[in-house]
N, C-alpha and C positions, 0 to 999 in steps of 0.2 A: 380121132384127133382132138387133144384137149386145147382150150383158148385158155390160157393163162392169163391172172391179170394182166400181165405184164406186154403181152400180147395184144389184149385188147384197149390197154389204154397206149400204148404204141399208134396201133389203128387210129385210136380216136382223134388222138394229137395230130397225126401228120391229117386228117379230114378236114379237124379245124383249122390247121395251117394252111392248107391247100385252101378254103373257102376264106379266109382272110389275106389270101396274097390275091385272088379274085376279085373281090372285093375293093381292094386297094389298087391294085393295078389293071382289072379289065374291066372296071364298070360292073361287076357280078354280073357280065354277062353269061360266062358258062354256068353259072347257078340256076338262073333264069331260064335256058336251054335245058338244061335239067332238070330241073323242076317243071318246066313243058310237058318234056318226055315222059316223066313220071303222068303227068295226068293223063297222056295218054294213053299209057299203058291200064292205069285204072280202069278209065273207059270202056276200054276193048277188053277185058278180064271181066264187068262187069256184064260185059253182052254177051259175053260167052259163058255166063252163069248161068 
């Protein structure tokens, strides 16, 4: 499966809309949530190295 630009600046665009409606309307809390999870998952990826 090829990712065309077209596709991935698609992708990119609605990421950044989706993190700037956040942003503006929840506090970036689900950023913050996310950005949690991600460290988590580092973590436990790292312990499992």
């Amino acid at each position: 499966m090829n990712v065309t630009d077209r596709i991935a600046l698609s992708l990119g665009l609605i990421i950044i809309a989706a993190a700037g409606a956040d942003i503006a309307w929840n506090d970036a809390s689900a950023l913050l949530f996310l950005s949690m999870k991600f460290a988590d998952m580092v973590e436990w990826s790292a312990f499992w190295r």
